[in-house]
N, C-alpha and C positions, 0 to 999 in steps of 0.2 A: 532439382527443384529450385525454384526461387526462392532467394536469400530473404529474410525481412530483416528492416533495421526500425527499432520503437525511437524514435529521437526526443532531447528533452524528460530527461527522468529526472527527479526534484527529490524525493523523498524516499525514507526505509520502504514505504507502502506501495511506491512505484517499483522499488527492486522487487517486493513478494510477489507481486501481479506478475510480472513478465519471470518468475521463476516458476510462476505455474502455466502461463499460456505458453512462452518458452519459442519466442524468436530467436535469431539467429547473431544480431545485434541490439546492443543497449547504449543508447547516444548521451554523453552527457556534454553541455553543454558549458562550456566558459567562455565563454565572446558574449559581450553588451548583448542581454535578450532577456527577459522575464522568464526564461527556465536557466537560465547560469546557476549554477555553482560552484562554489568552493572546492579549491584541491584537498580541502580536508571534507567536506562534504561525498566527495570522489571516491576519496579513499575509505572509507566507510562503508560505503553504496558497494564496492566493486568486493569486500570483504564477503560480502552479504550474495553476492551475483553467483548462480548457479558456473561451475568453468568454463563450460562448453555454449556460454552466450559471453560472443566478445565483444569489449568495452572499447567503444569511441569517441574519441577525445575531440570536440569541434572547436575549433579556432580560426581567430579572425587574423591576419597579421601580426603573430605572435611571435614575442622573444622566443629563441629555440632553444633556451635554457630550460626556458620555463617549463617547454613542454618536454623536454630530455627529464626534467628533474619528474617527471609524470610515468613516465614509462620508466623511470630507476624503479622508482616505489612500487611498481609493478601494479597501476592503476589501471593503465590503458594498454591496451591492445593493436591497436588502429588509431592511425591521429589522419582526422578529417580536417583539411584548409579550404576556410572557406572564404579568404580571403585576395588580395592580389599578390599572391606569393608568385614569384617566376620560378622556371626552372634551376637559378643557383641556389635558391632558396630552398626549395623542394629538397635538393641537394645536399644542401647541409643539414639539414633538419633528419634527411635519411641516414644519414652516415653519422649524425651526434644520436640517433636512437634506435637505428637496427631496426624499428618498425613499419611497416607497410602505409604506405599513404594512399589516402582518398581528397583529390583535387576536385570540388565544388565547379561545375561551371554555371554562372547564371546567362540562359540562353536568349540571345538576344538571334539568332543568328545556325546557319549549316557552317558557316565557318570558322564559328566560336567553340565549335564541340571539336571540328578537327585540329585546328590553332591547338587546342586542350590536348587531346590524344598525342602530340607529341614530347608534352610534357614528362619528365623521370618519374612519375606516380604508379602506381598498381592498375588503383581503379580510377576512374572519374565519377561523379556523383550529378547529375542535371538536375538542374533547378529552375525554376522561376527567373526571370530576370525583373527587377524594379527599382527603379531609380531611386538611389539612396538609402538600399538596404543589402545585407549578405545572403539574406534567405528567410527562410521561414514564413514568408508570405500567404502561405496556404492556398496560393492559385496556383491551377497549373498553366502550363505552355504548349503550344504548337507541338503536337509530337511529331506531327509530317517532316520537320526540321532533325530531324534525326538521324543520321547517314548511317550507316554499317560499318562497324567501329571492329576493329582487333581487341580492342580493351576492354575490360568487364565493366560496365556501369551499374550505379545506382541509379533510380529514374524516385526524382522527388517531383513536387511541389503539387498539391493538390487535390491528391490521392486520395481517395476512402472507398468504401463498401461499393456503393454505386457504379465508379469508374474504373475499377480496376482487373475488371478482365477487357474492358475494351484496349486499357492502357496495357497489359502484359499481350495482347493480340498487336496491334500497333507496336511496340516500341521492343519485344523480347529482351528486355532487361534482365541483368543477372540478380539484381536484387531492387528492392523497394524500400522504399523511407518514408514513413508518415512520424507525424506528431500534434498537428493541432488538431488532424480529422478523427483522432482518438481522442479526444478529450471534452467534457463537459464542463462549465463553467471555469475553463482554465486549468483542469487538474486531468491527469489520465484517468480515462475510465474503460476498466477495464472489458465490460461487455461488451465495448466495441472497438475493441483491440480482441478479443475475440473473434467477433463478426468479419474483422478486418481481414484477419490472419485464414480466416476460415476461407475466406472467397478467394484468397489468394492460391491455398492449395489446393481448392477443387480445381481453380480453373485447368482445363486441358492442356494447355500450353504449358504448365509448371515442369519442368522437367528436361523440356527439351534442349535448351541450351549447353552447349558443353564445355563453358568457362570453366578454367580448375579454380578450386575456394581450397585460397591457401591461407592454412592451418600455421598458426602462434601460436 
């Protein structure tokens, strides 16, 4: 079945909502964005997070201290770069913390996603490409621009209720990211983070992919 990931959780109220809708990922955010928060905010939220929804830590070109010192405290689960990290980078980041990474691509391009696929990552995560941002754009992109990948992806940017059985028909993504198409006046709401989740696992196609989802 397709993974989902809730991105951007802010508050206690966001962690009890998705303890009860009960996706597959919960995104907290630290890189310059109106959903950031604090690593004591994190650590808190992830105290609270049901086990079996695993915590992803997004970052923009971050110290890999910082993010080491995140997965000591056993915050995060997954560290997402959404940043211009290269491969040595990726590198070190993997080997200072033993956890699985998720490489951001913002798609400009067929050769941007493959250029990505050879990077040391797990998964790769597609995104929106926009001049002078990392993400969260809430538009999406070309999925036609999507080649046939070895690597399990996340398919972001612009997803909600509407488009996303045409998007999981098109693009068989292993998993999904939304954040601002759940949300009302700025804050998750959860009946459509329900709605969301709901149309995700009716559609047909859920299932069929046979990427392994390895387990931290």
């Amino acid at each position: 079945m397709v993974k989902i990931k809730i991105c951007g959780l802010k508050t206690m109220e966001d962690i009890r909502m998705v303890n009860r809708q009960r996706p597959d990922f919960a995104g907290f955010v630290f890189a310059g964005s109106k959903r950031r928060i604090t690593p004591e905010q994190a650590a808190e939220m992830k105290k609270e997070l049901l086990p079996e929804i695993r915590s992803v830590g997004v970052f923009v070109n971050e110290d890999p201290e910082r993010i080491a010192g995140l997965t000591e405290g056993g915050v995060l689960d997954y560290i997402q770069l959404h940043g211009d990290e290269d491969a040595e980078e990726i590198r070190r980041i993997k080997d200072r913390t033993g956890k699985p990474v998720i490489k951001a691509v913002r798609v400009r391009s067929r050769e941007d996603i493959l250029q990505a696929e050879k990077l040391p990552c797990e998964y790769l995560l597609l995104d929106t490409y926009k001049a002078g941002e990392y993400g969260g754009s809430g538009e999406s992109f070309c999925w036609e621009m999507i080649p046939e990948l070895e690597k399990p992806f996340f398919l972001a940017g612009g997803l909600n209720e509407e488009n996303i059985a045409e998007a999981l028909k098109t693009c068989r993504p292993w998993a999904v990211d939304v954040s601002s198409s759940v949300e009302t006046d700025g804050r998750k709401d959860e009946e459509k983070v329900r709605r969301f989740m709901r149309a995700v696992r009716l559609e047909k196609y859920a299932g069929e992919r046979g990427f392994e989802y390895e387990q931290q």
